[in-house]
C-alpha positions as CSV (number, residue, x, y, z in Angstrom):
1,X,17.8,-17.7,-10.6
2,X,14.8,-15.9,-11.8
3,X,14.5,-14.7,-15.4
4,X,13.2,-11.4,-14.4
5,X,13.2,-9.1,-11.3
6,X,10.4,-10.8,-9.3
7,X,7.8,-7.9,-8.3
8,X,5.2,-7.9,-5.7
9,X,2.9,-5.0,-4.4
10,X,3.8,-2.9,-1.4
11,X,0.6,-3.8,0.2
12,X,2.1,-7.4,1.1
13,X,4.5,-5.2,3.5
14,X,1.5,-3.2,5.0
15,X,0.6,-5.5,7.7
16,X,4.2,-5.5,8.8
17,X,4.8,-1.6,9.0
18,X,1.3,-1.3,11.1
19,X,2.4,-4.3,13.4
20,X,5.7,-2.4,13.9
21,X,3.6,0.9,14.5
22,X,1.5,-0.6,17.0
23,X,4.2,-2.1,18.4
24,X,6.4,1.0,19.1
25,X,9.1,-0.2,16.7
26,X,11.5,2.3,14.8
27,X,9.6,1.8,11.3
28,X,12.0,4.0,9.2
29,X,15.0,2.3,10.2
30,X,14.2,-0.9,9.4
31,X,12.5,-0.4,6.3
32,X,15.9,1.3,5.8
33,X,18.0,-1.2,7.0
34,X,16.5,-3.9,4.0
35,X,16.6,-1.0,1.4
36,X,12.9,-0.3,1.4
37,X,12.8,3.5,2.6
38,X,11.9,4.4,-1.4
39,X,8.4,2.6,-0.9
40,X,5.6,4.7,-0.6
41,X,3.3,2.7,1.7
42,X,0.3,5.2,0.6
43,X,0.3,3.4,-2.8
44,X,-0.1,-0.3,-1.9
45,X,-0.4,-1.5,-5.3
46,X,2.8,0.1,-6.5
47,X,5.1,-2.9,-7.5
48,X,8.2,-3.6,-5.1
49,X,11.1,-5.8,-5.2
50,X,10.4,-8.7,-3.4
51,X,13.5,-10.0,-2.9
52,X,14.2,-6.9,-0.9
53,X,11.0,-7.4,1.0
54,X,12.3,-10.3,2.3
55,X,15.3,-9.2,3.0
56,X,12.7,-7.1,5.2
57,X,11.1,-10.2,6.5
58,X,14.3,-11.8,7.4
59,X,15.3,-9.5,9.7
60,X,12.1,-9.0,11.6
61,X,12.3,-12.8,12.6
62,X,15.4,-12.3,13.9
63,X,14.8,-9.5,16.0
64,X,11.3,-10.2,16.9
65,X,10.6,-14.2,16.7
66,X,10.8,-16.7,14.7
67,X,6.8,-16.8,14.4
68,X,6.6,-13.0,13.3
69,X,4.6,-13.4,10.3
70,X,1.5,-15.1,12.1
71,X,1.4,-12.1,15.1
72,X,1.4,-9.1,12.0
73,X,-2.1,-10.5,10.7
74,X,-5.0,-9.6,11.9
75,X,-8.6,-9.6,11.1
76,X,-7.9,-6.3,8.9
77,X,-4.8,-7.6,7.3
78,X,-7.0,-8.8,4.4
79,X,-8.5,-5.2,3.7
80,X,-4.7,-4.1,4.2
81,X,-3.6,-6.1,0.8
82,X,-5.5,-3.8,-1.1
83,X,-6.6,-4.8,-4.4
84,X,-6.1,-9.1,-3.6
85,X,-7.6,-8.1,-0.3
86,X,-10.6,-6.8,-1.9
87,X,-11.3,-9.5,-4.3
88,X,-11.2,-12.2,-1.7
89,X,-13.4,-10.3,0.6
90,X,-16.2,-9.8,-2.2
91,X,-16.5,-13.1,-3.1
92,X,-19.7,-15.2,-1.8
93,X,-17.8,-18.2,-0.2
94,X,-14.5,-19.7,0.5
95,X,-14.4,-21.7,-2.6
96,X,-14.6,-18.5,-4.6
97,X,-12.5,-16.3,-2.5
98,X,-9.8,-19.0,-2.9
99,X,-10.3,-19.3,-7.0
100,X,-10.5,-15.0,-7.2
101,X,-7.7,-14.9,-4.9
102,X,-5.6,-17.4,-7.5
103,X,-6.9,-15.9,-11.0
104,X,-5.5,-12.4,-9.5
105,X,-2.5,-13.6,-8.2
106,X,-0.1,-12.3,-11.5
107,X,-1.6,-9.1,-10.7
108,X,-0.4,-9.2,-7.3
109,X,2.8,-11.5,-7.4
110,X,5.2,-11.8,-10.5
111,X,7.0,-15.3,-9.2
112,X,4.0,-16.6,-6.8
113,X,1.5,-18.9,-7.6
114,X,-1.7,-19.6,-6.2
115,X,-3.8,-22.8,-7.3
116,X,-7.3,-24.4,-6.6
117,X,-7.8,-28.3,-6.6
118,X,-11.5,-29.6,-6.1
119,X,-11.8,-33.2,-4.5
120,X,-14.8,-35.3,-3.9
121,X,-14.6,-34.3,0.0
122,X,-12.1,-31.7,0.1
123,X,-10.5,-28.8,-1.3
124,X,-6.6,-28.6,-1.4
125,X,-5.4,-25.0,-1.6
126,X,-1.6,-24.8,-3.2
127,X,1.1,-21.8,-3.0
128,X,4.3,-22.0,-4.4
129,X,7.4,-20.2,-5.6
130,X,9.0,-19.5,-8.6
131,X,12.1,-18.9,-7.3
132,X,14.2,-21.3,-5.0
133,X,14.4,-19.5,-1.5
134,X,16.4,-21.2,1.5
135,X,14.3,-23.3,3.8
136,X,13.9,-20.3,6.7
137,X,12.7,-18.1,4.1
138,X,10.1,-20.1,3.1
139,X,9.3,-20.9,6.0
140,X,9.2,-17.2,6.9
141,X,6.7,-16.9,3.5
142,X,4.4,-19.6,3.7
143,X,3.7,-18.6,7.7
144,X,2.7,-15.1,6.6
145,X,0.4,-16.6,3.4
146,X,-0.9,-19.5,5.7
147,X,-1.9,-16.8,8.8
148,X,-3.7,-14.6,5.5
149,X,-5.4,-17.2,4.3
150,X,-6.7,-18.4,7.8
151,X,-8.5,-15.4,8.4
152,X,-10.2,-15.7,5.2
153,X,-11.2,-18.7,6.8
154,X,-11.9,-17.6,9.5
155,X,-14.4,-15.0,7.9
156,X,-16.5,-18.3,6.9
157,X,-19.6,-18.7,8.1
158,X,-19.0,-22.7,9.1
159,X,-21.3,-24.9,10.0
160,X,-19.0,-26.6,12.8
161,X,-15.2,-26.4,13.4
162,X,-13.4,-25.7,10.5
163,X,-11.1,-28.5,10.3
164,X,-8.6,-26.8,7.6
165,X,-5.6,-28.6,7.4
166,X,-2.3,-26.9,6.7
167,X,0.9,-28.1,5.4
168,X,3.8,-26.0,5.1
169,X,7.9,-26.3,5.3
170,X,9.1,-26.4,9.1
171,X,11.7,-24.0,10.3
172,X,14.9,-25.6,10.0
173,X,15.6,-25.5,13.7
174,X,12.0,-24.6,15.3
175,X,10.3,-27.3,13.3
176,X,6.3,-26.1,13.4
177,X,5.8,-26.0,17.0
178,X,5.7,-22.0,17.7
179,X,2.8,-22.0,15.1
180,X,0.0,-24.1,16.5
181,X,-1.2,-21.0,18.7
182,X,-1.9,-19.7,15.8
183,X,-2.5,-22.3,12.8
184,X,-4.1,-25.0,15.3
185,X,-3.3,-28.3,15.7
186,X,-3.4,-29.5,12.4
187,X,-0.6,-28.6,11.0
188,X,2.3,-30.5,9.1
189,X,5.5,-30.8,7.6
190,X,5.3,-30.4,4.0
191,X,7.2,-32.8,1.8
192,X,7.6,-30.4,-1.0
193,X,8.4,-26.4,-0.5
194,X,5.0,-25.5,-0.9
195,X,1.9,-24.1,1.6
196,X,-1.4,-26.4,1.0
197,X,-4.2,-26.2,3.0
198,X,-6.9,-29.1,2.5
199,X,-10.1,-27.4,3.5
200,X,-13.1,-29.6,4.1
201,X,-15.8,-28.9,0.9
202,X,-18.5,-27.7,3.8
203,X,-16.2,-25.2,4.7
204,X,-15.1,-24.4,1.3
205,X,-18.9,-23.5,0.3
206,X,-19.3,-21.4,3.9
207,X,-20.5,-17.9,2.4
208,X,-18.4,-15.0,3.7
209,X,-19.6,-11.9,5.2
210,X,-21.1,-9.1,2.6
211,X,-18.4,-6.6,1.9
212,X,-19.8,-3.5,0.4
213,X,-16.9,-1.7,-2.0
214,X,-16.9,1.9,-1.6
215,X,-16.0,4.1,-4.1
216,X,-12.7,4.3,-3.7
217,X,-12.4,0.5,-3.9
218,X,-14.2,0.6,-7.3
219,X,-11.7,3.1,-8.3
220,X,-8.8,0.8,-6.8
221,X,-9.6,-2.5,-8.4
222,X,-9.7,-0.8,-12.0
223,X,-6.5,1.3,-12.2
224,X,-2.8,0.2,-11.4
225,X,-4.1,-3.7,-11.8
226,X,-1.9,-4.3,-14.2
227,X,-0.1,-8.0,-14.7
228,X,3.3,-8.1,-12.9
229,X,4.2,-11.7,-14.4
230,X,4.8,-10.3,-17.6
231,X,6.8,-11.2,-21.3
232,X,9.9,-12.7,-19.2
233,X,12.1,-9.9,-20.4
234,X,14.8,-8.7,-18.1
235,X,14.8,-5.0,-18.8
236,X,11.0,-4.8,-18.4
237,X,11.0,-6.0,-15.4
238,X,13.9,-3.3,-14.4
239,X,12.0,-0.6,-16.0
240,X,9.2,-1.2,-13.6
241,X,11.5,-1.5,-10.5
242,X,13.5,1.5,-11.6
243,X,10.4,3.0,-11.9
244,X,9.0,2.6,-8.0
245,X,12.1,3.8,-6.6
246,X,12.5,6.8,-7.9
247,X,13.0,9.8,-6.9
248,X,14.3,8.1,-3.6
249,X,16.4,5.6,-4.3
250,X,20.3,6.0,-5.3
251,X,19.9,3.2,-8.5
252,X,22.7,1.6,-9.0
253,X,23.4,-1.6,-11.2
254,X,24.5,-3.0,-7.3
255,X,21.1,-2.6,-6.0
256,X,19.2,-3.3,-9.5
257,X,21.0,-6.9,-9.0
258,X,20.0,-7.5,-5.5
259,X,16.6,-6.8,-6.6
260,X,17.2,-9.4,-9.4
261,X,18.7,-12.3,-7.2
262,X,21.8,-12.5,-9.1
263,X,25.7,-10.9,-9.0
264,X,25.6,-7.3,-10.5
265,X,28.0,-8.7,-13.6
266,X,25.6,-11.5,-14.3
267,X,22.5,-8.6,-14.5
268,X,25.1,-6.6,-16.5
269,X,25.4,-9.7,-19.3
270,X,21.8,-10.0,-19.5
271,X,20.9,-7.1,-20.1
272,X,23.7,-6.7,-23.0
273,X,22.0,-9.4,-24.2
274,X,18.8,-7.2,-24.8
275,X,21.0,-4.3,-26.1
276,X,20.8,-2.0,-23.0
277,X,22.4,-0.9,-20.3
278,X,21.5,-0.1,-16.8
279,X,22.0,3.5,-17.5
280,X,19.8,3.3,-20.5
281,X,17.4,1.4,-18.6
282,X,16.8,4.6,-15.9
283,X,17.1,6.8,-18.5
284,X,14.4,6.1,-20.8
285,X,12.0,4.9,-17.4
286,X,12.4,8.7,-17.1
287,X,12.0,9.8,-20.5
288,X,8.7,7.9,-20.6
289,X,7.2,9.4,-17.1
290,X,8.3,12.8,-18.1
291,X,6.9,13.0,-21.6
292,X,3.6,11.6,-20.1
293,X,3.0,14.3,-17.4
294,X,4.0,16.5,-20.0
295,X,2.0,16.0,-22.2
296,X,-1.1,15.3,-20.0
297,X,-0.1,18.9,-18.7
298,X,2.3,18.8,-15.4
299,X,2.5,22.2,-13.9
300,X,5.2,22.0,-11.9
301,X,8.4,21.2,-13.7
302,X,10.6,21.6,-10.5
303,X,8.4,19.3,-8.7
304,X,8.5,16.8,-12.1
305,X,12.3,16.8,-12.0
306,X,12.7,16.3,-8.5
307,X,10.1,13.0,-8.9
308,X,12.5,11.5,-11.4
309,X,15.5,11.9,-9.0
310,X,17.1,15.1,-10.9
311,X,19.1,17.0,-8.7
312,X,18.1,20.4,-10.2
313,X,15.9,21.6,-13.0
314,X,18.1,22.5,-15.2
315,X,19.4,18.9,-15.5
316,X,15.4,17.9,-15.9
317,X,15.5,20.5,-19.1
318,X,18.8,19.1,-20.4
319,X,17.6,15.6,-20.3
320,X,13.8,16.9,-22.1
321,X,15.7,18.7,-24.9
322,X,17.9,15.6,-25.3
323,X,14.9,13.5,-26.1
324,X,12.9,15.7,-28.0
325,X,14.9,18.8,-28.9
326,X,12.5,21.0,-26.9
327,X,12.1,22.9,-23.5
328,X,10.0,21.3,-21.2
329,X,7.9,24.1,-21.5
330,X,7.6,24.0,-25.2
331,X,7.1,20.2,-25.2
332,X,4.1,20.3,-23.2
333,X,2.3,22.9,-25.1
334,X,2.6,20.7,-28.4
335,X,1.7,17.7,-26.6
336,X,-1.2,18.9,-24.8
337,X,-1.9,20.0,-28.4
338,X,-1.0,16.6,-29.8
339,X,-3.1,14.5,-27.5
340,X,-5.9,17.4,-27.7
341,X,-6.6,16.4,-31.6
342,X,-5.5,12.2,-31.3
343,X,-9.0,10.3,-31.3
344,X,-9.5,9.4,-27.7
345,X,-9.0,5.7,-26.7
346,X,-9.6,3.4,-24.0
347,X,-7.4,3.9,-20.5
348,X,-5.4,1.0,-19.5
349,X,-8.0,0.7,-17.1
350,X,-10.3,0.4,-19.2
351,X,-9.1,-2.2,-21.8
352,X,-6.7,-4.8,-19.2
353,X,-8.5,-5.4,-16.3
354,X,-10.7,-8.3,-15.5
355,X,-13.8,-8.5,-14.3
356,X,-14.4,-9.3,-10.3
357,X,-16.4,-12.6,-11.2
C-alpha cells in the first residue's frame, strides 16, 4: 500500500484518448466508465490519480487487446507527454534523453522510477514501481513505457540496427508473443517486475533529431513542473487530487480511497492521524484556490464558485466569509491591495524548476 495518493500527469492518458479518437471509440464513456470524466485533457500536466488511470487502462485491454498499449503510440506520442515529452526530445542523444527522461521523472510520476546504468558495452535502462500492481497490470504498464521508450529509440540516428534489448513481465496468460510486432524479437521475460532495456553504447550515443521548442514549450517546461513525489504526507497528496477534480467530480472519501489504493476506513485512520478529515481536506483545497484568484483579482465570482464545485454563489460567499469574515467582493479589494504593497518575489516558476541540462 502506498503512503500517499500516487499522482501522475494527464498527459500519460493523451495517447490513449487520441488512439480512441482516431479509432471511432466512444471517448467520454469510457473515460467515464474508470472515473476519469473530471480530467481536463487540455492541461496535460495537471496531476491525475493513477490508480484510476489504470483502472482506465485495464479496461481498454479488455475490450480492445491484450497488446493495447503498444498500438496507442506513435511517432507523436512523445510530443503528446508534454513536459517529459519535451525533455527527451531536446536532448542531443539517447544516452541523454534517457538520463533527462529519469532526473524529471518525480515531476511526471509520484510512485515511478526511472534509472540509468552505464556498462563497459551497454547501457541498461530500468523502470519500476513503487507500488505492488498484479502481474496483468504491469504487464499492461511496462508495454505502454517500453513502446514510449522505443520510439525514442527509434528517433536515434544509429549507425546499424539498433539491437535494444527489452525485458519486461509477460502477460500472465499471453506470455510476450503479441508484442514482438512491435518490440522485435528481442524481447524477454523479466525475472523481477521491472521494464529494462539494455541498449548497445553506439546506440545510446546516436544523436537525436534537433527539436526546436517553441514558445509555448518554453512557457510549458517552466510553470506547473512542480515535484509530484513529494513529503510522503497523506493529506498532501489528497489536497492535490482533490484539487484536479474539482469542479467535476462528486468527492467523496469512497472515491478519495480508490484514488489512494486502500479501503475508505483505512484512508479515514490515516488521515486522523494527521488531524484532518476528508471534509477538511476539500474544504481548505478550496479556501486556498479561492483566496488566490481573489486576491490576484478574479472577476467573475459565479464562474469562481462554480470552478470549486459550489452549487450556487451564495454558498461560494458563505464559505469566503467563513474563512475571512468578508464578502468575496470585499476580500478581493484588500487583497489586491495587500499583494499590491508586499515586495514582489520570485514565481514558483521561477525558484523550483530545474534547468533542461
Amino acid at each position: 500500500m502506498a503512503q500517499t495518493v500516487p499522482l501522475i500527469r494527464t498527459a500519460a492518458l493523451v495517447p490513449w484518448v487520441r488512439w480512441l479518437r482516431e479509432n471511432g471509440r466512444p471517448v467520454t464513456q469510457r473515460l467515464e466508465a474508470a472515473g476519469l470524466a473530471f480530467l481536463d485533457l487540455e492541461e496535460p500536466n495537471s496531476p491525475a490519480p493513477l490508480l484510476l488511470l489504470l483502472d482506465f487502462i485495464r479496461q481498454q485491454a479488455d475490450t480492445e487487446g491484450m497488446d493495447i498499449g503498444c498500438r496507442v503510440v506513435t511517432e507523436t506520442s512523445v510530443v503528446e507527454l508534454a513536459n517529459l515529452g519535451l525533455v527527451a526530445l531536446t536532448a542531443e542523444t539517447l544516452y541523454d534523453a534517457f538520463t533527462r527522461v529519469s532526473r524529471h521523472m518525480p515531476r511526471h510520476c509520484s510512485h515511478e522510477v526511472l534509472t540509468v546504468e552505464e556498462h563497459a558495452d551497454w547501457v541498461t535502462v530500468c523502470e519500476f514501481w513503487h507500488f505492488d500492481f498484479d502481474a496483468t497490470t504491469l504487464h499492461l504498464i511496462e508495454q505502454y513505457v517500453a513502446a514510449l521508450l522505443h520510439s525514442i529509440c527509434r528517433l536515434a540516428r544509429t549507425p546499424g540496427p539498433c539491437g535494444i534489448t527489452y525485458s519486461l513481465v509477460p502477460h500472465p496468460e499471453a506470455g510476450l508473443a503479441h508484442l514482438r510486432p512491435w518490440l522485435g524479437d528481442r524481447l524477454e521475460a523479466a525475472s523481477a517486475p521491472r521494464l529494462s532495456l539494455q541498449v548497445p553504447r553506439a546506440v545510446a550515443q546516436a544523436r537525436l533529431p534537433a527539436f526546436e521548442l517553441s514558445d509555448s514549450d518554453k512557457i510549458s517546461l517552466t510553470t506547473d513542473w512542480a515535484r509530484l513525489r513529494e513529503r510522503g504526507i497523506l493529506a498532501d497528496s489528497l489536497e492535490v487530487t482533490i484539487m484536479s477534480m474539482l469542479p467535476e467530480a462528486r468527492i467523496t472519501a469512497d472515491l478519495l480511497a480508490k484514488c489512494a489504493g486502500m479501503t475508505t476506513r483505512t484512508l479515514q485512520r490515516r488521515l486522523e492521524d494527521e488531524d484532518t478529515s476528508v471534509s477538511d481536506l476539500i474544504d481548505r483545497t478550496r479556501r486556498r484556490i479561492a483566496l488566490e484568484r481573489l486576491e490576484a483579482g478574479d472577476s467573475n465570482l459565479s464562474e469562481l464558485a462554480a470552478a470549486l464545485g459550489y452549487t450556487n454563489p451564495s454558498a461560494f460567499t458563505r464559505a469566503v466569509r467563513r474563512w475571512t469574515g468578508q464578502s468575496p467582493r470585499t476580500f478581493r479589494m484588500t487583497g489586491q491591495h495587500a499583494a499590491s504593497s508586499r515586495p514582489r518575489q520570485g514565481t514558483a516558476a521561477e525558484s523550483a524548476t530545474d534547468s533542461l541540462g
